[in-house]
C-alpha positions in Angstrom: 0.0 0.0 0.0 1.3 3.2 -0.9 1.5 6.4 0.9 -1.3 8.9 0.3 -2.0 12.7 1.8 -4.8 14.3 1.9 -4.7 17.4 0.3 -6.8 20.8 1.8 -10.7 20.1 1.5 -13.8 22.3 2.0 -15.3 19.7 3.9 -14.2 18.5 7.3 -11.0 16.6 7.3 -12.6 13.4 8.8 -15.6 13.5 5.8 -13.1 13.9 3.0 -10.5 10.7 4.5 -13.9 8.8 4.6 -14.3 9.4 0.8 -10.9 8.4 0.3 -11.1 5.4 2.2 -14.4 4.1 0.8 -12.2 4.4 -2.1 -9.2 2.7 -1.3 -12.0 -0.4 0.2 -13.3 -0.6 -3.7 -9.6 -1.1 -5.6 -7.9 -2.2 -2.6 -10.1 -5.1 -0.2 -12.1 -7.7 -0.5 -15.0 -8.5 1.3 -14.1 -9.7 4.8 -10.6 -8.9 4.5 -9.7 -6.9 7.8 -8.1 -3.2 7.5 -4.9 -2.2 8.6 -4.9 -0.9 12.3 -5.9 2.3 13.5 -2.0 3.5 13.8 -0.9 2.5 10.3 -3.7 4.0 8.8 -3.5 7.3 10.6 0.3 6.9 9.4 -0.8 6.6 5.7 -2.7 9.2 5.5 -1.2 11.9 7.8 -4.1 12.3 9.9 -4.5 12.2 14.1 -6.3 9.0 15.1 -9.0 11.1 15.9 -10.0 11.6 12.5 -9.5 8.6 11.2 -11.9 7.3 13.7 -14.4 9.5 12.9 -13.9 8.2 9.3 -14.4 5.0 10.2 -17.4 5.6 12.7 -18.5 6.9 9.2 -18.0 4.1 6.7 -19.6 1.8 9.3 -23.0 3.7 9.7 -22.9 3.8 5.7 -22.8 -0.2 6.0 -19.3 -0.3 4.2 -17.1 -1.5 7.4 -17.8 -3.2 9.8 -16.0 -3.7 13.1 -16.1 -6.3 16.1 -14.5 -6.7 19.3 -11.3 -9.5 18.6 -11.4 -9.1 14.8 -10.8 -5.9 14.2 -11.8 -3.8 11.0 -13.1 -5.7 8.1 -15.0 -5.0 4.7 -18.8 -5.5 4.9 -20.5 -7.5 2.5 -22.8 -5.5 -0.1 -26.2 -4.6 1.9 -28.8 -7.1 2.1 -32.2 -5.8 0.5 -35.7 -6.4 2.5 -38.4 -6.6 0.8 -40.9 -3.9 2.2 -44.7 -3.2 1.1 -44.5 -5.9 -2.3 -46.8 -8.9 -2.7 -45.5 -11.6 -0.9 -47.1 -14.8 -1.2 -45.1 -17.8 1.0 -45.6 -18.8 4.6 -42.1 -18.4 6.7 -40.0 -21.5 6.5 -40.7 -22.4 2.7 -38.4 -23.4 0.2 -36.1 -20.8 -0.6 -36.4 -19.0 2.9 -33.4 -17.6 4.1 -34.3 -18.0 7.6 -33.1 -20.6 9.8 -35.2 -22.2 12.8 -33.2 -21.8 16.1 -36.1 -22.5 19.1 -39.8 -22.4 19.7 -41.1 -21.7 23.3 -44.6 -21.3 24.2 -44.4 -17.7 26.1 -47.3 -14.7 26.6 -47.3 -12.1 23.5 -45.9 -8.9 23.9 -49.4 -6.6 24.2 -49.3 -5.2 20.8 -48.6 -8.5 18.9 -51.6 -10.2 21.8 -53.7 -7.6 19.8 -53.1 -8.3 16.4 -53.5 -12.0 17.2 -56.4 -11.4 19.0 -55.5 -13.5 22.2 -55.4 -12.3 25.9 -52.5 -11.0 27.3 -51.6 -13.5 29.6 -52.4 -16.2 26.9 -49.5 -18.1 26.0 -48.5 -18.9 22.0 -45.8 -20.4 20.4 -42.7 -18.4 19.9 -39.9 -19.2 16.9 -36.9 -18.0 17.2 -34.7 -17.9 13.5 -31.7 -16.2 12.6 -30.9 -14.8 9.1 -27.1 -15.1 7.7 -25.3 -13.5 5.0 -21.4 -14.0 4.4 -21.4 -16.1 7.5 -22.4 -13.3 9.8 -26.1 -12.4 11.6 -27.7 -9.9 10.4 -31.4 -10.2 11.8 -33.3 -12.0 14.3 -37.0 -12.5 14.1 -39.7 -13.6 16.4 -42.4 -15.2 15.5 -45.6 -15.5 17.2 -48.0 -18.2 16.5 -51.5 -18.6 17.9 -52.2 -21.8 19.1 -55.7 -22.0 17.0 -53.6 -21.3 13.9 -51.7 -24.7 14.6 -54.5 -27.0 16.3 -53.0 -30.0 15.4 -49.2 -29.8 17.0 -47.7 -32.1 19.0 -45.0 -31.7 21.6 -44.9 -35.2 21.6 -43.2 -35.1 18.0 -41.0 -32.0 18.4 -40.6 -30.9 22.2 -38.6 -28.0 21.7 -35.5 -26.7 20.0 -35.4 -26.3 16.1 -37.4 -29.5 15.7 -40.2 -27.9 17.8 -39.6 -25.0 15.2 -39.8 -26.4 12.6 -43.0 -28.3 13.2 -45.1 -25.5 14.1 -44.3 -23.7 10.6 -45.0 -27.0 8.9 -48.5 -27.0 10.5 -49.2 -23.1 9.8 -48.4 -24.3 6.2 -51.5 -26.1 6.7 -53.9 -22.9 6.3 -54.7 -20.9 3.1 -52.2 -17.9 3.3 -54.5 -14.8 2.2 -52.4 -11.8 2.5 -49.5 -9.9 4.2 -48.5 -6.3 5.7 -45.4 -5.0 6.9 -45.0 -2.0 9.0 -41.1 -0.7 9.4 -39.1 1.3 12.4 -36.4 2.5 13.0 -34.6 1.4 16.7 -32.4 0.7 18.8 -31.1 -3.0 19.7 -32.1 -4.8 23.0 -29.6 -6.4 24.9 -30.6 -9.8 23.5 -31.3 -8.6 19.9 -27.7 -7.2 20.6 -26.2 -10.3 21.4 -27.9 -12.3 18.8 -26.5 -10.0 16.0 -23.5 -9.0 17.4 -23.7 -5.4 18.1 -23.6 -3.2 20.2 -26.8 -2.7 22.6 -28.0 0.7 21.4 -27.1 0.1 17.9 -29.0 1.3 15.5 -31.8 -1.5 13.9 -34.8 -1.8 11.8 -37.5 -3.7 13.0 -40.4 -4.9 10.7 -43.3 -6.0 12.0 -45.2 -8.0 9.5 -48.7 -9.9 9.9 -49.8 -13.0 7.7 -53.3 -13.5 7.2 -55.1 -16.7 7.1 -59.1 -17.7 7.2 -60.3 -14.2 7.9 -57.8 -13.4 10.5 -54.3 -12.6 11.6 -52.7 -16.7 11.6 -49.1 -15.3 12.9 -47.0 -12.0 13.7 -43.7 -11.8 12.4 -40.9 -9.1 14.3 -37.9 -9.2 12.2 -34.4 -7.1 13.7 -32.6 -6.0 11.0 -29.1 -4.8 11.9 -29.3 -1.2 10.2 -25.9 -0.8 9.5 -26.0 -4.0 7.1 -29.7 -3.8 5.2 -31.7 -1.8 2.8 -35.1 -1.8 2.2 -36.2 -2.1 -1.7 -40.0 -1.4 -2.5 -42.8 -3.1 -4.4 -44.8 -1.6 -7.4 -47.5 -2.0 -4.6 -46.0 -1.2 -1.7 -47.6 1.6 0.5 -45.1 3.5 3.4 -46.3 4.4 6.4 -45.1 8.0 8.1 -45.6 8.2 11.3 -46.5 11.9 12.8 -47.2 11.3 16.6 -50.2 9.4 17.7 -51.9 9.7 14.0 -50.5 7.7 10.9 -51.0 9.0 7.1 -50.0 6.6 4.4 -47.8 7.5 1.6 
């Protein structure tokens, strides 16, 4: 690598090295390769640390690097899209899903998914855990709540728990008519175990999308999907409506 300076810019020192760097990331590394350290980078080009973090802090928010504690600074993998507001036609867990099954616990629904699903709030319903992967790293973890009048039929003889209980209550929702799907997105901040399940930071900056499939009349299951931000885009349907959100109202765009 050769030695670059940066020359006097309009814009703040730290914004221009970030342009040069996001640069340097296209002709230079690969995806997953892991950057130079903090010191050598300053070195190359003749800026304080200080800068360069704020560079960095930069190209991480834009989804370009990504950094982890014992690892260090590597290249983040081209943003994953999510599909938001277009016709969507498959139960979770069919073929070509990218999701994988982790666990499934009967627990009580948070009040606003107990709502949708039209259950009491004390009432318990199954609970799938799955993780989503790209490039070998997490980048969302969902929630999914299933009434248990949506899957009548279950058995925790079959499938007690784990990815095997899981997996059997999507195969039984698969047993219902799938009518029709919405999606409502957010922008947050990650729990502590929505943290730890993506490897951030708690605090870090997420999307979360809510999305509810429809089945005989009624609202069959309740997806909430967290999205690390930072890895993520959302791409939009020919059909797709987005919801803005101005205090207690909503008005649909």
């Amino acid at each position: 690598m050769g030695t670059t300076q940066l020359e006097t810019a309009p814009e703040p020192k730290y914004w221009h090295l970030k342009t040069v760097l996001s640069e340097a990331l296209d002709s230079e590394f690969a995806v997953g390769e892991i950057l130079p350290n903090e010191r050598d980078l300053a070195a190359r080009f003749g800026v304080a640390r200080a800068t360069l973090r704020q560079a960095l802090e930069q190209l991480e928010l834009e989804g370009r690097l990504q950094r982890r504690r014992g690892v260090g600074t590597t290249v983040a993998p081209p943003r994953m899209g999510v599909a938001v507001g277009s016709a969507q036609g498959t139960w979770p867990g069919e073929v070509g899903d990218a999701w994988q099954p982790a666990d499934c616990a009967p627990a009580a629904a948070p009040a606003e998914v107990a709502r949708m699903l039209a259950t009491d709030p004390d009432e318990q319903v199954h609970v799938v855990r799955r993780t989503r992967v790209s490039h070998g790293q997490p980048v969302a973890a969902e929630l999914l709540y299933v009434s248990t009048s949506s899957v009548p039929e279950l058995s925790a003889i079959d499938a007690p728990s784990g990815p095997a209980r899981a997996r059997a209550v999507l195969r039984e929702l698969h047993r219902l008519g799938l009518e029709g799907q919405d999606r409502a997105v957010e922008l947050g901040s990650a729990r502590a175990d929505d943290a730890k399940a993506l490897d951030r930071l708690p605090g870090a900056p997420v999307l979360v999308v809510t999305t509810r499939f429809l089945a005989e009349g009624r609202t069959a299951a309740v997806s909430v999907a967290t999205y690390r931000a930072d890895t993520c885009r959302l791409t939009f349907g020919d059909a797709g409506g987005v919801e803005i959100h101005h205090g207690p109202e909503r008005q649909a765009s």
